[in-house]
Structure formats: C-alpha cells, structure tokens
C-alpha positions as CSV (number, residue, x, y, z in Angstrom):
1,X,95.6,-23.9,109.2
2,X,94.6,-26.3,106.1
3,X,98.1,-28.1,106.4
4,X,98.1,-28.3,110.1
5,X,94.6,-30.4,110.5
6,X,96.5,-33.6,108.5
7,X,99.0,-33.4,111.3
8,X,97.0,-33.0,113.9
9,X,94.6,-35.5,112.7
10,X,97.6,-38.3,112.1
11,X,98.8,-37.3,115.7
12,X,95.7,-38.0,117.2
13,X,95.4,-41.4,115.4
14,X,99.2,-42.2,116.0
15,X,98.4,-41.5,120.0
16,X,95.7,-43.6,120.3
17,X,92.8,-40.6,120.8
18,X,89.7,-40.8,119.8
19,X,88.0,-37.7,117.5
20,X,84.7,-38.6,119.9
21,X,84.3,-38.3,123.5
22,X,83.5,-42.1,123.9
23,X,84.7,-44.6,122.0
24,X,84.1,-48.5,122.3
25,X,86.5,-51.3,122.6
26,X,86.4,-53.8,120.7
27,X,87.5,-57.5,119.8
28,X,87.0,-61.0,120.9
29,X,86.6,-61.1,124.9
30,X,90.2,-61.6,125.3
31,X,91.2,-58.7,123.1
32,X,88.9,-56.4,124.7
33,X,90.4,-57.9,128.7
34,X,93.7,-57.0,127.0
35,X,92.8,-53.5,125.6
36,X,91.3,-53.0,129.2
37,X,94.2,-54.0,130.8
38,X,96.1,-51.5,128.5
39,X,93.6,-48.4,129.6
40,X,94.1,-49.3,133.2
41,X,98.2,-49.3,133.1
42,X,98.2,-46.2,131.0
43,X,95.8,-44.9,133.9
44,X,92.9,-44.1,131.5
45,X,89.2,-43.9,131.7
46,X,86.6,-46.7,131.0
47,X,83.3,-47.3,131.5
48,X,82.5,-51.1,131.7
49,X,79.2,-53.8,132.0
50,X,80.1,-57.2,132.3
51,X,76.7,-59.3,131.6
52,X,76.7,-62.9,132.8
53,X,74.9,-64.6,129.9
54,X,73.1,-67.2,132.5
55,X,71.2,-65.0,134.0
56,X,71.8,-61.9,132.5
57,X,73.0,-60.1,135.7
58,X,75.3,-57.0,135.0
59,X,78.0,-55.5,136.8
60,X,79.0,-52.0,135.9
61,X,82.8,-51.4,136.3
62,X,84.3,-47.3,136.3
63,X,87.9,-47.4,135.8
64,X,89.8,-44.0,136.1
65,X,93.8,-44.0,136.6
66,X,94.2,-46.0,139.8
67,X,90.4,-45.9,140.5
68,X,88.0,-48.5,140.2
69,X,84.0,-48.7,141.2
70,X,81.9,-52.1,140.7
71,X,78.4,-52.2,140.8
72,X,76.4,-54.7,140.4
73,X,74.7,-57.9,142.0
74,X,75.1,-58.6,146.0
75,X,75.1,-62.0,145.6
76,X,71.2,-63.4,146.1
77,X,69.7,-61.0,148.2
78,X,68.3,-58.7,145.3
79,X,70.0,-56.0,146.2
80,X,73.5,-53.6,144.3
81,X,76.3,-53.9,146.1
82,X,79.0,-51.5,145.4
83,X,82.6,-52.0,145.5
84,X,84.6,-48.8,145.4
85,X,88.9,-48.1,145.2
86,X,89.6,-44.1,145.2
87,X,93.4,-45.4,145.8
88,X,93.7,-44.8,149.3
89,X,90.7,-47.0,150.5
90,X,88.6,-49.4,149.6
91,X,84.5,-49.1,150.0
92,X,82.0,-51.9,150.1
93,X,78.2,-51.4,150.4
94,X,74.8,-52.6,150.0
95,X,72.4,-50.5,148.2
96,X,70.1,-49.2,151.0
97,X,72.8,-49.7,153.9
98,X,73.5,-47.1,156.5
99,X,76.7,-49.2,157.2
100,X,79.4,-50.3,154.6
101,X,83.2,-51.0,155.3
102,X,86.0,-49.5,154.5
103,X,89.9,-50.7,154.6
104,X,93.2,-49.0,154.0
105,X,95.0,-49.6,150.9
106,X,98.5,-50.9,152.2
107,X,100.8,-50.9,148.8
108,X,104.4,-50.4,150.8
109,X,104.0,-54.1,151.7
110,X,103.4,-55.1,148.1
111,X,106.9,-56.1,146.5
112,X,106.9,-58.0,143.4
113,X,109.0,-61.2,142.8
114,X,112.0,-61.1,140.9
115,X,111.7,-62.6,137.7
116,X,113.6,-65.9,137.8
117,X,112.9,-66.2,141.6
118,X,108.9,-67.1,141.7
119,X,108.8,-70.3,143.7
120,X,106.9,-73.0,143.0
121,X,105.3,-74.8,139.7
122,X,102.3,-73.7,137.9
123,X,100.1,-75.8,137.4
124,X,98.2,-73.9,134.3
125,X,95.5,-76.8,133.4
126,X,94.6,-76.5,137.0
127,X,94.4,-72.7,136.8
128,X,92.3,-73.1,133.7
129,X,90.2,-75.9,134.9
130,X,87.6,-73.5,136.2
131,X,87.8,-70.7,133.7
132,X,84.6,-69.3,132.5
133,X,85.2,-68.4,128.5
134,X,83.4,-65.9,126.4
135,X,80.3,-68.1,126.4
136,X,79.3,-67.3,129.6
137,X,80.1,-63.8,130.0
138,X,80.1,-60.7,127.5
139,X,82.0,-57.4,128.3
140,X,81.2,-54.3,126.8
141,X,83.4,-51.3,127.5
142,X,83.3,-47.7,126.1
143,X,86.2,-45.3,126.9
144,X,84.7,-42.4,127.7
145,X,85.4,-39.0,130.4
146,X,84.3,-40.3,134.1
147,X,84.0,-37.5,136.5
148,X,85.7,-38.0,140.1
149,X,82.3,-37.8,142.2
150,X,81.6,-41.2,140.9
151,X,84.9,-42.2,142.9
152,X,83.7,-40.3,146.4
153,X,81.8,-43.1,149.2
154,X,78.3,-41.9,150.1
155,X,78.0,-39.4,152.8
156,X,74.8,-41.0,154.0
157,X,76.7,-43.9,155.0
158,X,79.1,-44.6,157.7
159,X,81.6,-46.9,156.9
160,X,83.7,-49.4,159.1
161,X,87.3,-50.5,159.3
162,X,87.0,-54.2,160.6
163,X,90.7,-53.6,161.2
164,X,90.5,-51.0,163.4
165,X,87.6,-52.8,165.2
166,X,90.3,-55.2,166.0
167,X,92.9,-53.1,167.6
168,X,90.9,-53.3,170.8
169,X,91.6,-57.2,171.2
C-alpha cells in the first residue's frame, strides 16, 4: 500500500482532481473565465458569485455538466430572480412569484458554422467598445459537489410557456 499512495497521488494531480471536496479557481479574471469555461466543457461542477464592484450586487451561478442556475438581482425591483437550465428547459422567476416561465430547449436547430464559412467582418473594437474589465466586476468560483435538487423548478410555482400561449393565434 506505501508504494501505491505516490501513484495514486501523482494520478490525481496529473487528472486535474482535487485531494479536497472544494477547491477554488484561481487567476486574473480572464484566467478564472477561461478555467470556467474549461469546467463547463468537461461538464464539471462549480459554484460561482459574480460581485459587481459598483454596487456590490451578487449573482450566484451553479454550474453542473449541462446545467446552469443564476441567482441574483431582478433588475431594480429589490427582489432575486432566478434563472434556471436543467437541459431540457429553461426557468425564470421572481423570488416570491406564483408564476415564472418556462421555454423548451430547442438544440436540433443549433448547427454551428463551418470554419472558413462565417459570413461577415468582425468588427472586434466595436465588440470590445462596451466591455466591462476586471475593475468593475470580481468572480469568485470554488469547484465543489452540487447536488441535482438545486437544478429542479419550484413546485410552488406554476410556470408558463409564452410559446405555447401563442399556438392559439
């Protein structure tokens, strides 16, 4: 057993694992976007709070595989207002709602361009003109074990599909 714990230790290191259950990314902003990004496409677990340095507002992000839950500021009337993918819908809902919405996920109409056959210039100073760097905004991110239930809508709320309100006209 005393020979096989260096091995099992390098693997874990080699593999990216972390000895603890939590484990916090870190870097410059970009770096830690960029480690993010990496959880998310591996389809790992991250627990996120994005604090806008204005006015201190936070907004907790759950990533989990394909999952994702926001929750954070409703835009000026005082209230959280969730935001919720479980991969097959998305959720939307203001704390202390009865009602939220709800629309289908439709990723069989999503096909990626080609390399080579984008159309159009981009114009990156445009793109950038607006960009909020790390003075504005710090992100702070621990990977860590997120159970499922934080990935399930309320049951005390009954949500809406706008599109299916539509059919009818």
């Amino acid at each position: 057993m005393k020979k096989l714990f260096p091995i099992l230790l390098t693997a874990l290191f080699l593999s990216g694992c972390s000895l603890s259950p939590s484990a916090p990314i870190t870097g410059t902003e970009e770096q830690k976007a960029e480690k993010l990004a990496q959880i998310i496409e591996r389809g790992g677990q991250a627990d996120c709070k994005v604090t806008n340095l204005s006015d201190n507002s936070v907004v907790q992000i759950l990533i989990s595989g394909k999952k994702i839950k926001m929750t954070g500021s409703d835009f000026g009337e005082g209230k959280q207002g969730t935001m919720l993918n479980d991969g097959v819908y998305t959720y939307m809902w203001s704390e202390g709602a009865s009602e939220g919405y709800k629309t289908k996920i439709e990723t069989e109409n999503l096909t990626p361009t080609p390399v080579g056959q984008e159309t159009g210039q981009v114009d990156t100073v445009k793109q950038t003109e607006g960009y909020d760097d790390e003075t504005k905004y710090r992100t702070d991110c621990v990977r860590r074990i997120i159970a499922d239930s934080e990935f399930l809508p309320p049951s005390n709320i009954k949500f809406i599909d706008p599109l299916e309100l539509m059919k009818g006209y």
